[in-house]
C-alpha positions in Angstrom: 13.4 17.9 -0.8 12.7 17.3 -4.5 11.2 14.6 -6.0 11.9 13.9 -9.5 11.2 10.5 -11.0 12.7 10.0 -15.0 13.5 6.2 -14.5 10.8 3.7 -16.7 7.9 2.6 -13.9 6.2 -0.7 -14.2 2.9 -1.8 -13.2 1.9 -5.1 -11.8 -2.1 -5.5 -12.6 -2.1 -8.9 -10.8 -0.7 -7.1 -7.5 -2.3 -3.8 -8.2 0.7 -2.1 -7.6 2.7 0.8 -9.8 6.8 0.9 -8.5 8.6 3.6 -9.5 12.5 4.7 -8.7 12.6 8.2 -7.3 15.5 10.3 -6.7 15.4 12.6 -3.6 17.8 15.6 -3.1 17.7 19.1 -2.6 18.6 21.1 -5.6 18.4 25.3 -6.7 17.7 25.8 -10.4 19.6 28.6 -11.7 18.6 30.5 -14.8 20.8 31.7 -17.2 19.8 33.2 -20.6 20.6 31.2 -23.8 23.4 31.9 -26.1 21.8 33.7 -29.2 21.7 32.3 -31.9 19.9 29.6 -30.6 19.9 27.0 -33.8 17.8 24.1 -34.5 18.9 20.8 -33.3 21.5 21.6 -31.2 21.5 21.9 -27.3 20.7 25.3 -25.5 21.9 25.6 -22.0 19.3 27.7 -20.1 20.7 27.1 -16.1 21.2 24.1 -14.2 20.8 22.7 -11.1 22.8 23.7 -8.5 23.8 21.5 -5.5 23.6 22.8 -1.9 27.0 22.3 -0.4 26.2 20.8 2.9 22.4 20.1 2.3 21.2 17.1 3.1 22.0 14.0 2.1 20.2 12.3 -1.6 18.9 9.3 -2.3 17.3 6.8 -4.6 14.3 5.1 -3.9 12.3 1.9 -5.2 8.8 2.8 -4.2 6.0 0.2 -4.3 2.6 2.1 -4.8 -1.5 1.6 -5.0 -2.2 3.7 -7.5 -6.3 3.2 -6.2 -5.4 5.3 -3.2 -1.8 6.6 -3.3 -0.9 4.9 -0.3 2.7 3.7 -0.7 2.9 -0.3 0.0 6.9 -0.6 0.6 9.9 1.0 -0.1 13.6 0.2 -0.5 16.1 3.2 -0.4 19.4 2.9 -1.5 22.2 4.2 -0.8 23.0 8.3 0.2 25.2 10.5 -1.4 26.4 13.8 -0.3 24.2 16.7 -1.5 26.9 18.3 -3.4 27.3 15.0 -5.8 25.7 15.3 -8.9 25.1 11.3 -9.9 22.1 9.9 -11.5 21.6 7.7 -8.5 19.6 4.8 -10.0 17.4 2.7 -12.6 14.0 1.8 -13.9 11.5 -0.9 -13.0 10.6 -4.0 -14.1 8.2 -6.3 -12.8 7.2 -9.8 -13.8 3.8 -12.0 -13.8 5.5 -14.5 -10.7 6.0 -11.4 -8.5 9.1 -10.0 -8.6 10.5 -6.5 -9.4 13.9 -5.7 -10.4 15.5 -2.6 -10.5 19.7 -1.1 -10.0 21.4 1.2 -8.2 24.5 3.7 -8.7 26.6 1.5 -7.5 25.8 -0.7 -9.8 23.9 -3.8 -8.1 21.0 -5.4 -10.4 18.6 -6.5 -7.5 15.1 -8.7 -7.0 12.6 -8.0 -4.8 9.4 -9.4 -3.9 6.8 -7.7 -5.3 4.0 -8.2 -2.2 6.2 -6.8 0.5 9.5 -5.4 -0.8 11.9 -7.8 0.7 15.5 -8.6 -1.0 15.5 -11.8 -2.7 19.3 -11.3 -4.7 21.4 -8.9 -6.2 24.4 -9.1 -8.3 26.8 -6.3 -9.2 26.9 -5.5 -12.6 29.8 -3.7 -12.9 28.8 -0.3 -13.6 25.9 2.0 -12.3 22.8 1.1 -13.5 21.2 4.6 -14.7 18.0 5.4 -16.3 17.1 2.2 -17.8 14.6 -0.8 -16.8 15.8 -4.1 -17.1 13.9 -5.8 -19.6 12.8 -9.9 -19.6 12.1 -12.1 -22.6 11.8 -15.9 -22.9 14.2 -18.1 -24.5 14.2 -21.9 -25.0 11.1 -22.4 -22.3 13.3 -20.0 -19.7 12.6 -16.6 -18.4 15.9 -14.4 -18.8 16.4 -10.8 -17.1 18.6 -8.7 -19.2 20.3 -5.5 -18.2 22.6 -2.8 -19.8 25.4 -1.2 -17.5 28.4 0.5 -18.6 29.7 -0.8 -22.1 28.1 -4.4 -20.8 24.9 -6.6 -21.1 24.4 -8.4 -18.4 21.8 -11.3 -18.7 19.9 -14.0 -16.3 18.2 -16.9 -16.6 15.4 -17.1 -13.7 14.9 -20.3 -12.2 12.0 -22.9 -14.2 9.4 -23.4 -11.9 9.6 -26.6 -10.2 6.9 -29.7 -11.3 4.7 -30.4 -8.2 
């Protein structure tokens, strides 16, 4: 297996944990030489990745980690594809100060988790996959809101206020 991680991490210093969205398959590079003239500024094909018919099956994975020791706390893996599918299978990380980290999936489901142990707190589909990209939080008239790009969307969330005691 192959373990490739290009979605943004995030780091919760409160929690001392990094999470990070990895993408596990099983993959052949094949070289080929590039096209000559190579010019500048535009794309040069030098091989690809080539799929094992068969192989087993990939996945994406939200991975809670202590970066201290390595050790990984939690993680939550989503759903499989067949090895021959070539899908960018999920999206970045984004954690916030109150303990929750949000991240997508392929099939397009924004979720929450809780950042101590990893367990499912909501999701919501979006729409479209969620690829590459973190969701990103800002505040707004005294709320928290969650905001997420999917598809030709933005999808955004106001998190509950915290309630007086």
């Amino acid at each position: 297996m192959l373990f490739r991680s290009f979605m943004p991490p995030s780091f919760d210093p409160t929690r001392g944990t990094f999470f990070v969205t990895a993408r596990e398959t099983c993959v052949d590079w094949t070289y080929s030489k590039p096209p000559e003239p190579i010019q500048m500024g535009e794309r040069t094909p030098s091989g690809g990745a080539k799929h094992f018919v068969d192989g087993p099956p990939q996945y994406s994975v939200l991975r809670a980690i202590d970066p201290a020791t390595g050790n990984m706390k939690w993680e939550h893996r989503f759903r499989s594809y067949p090895s021959e599918a070539n899908l960018d299978l999920s999206g970045g990380v984004m954690t916030t100060a109150s303990g929750l980290t949000f991240s997508g999936d392929n099939e397009g489901y924004l979720y929450a988790f809780d950042s101590t142990n990893g367990k499912e707190l909501w999701r919501f589909q979006t729409g479209a996959p969620v690829w590459g990209i973190a969701p990103v939080t800002y505040m707004l008239d005294g709320a928290q809101w969650i905001a997420i790009p999917t598809g030709s969307s933005l999808t955004t969330f106001a998190l509950p206020r915290a309630r007086p005691r």
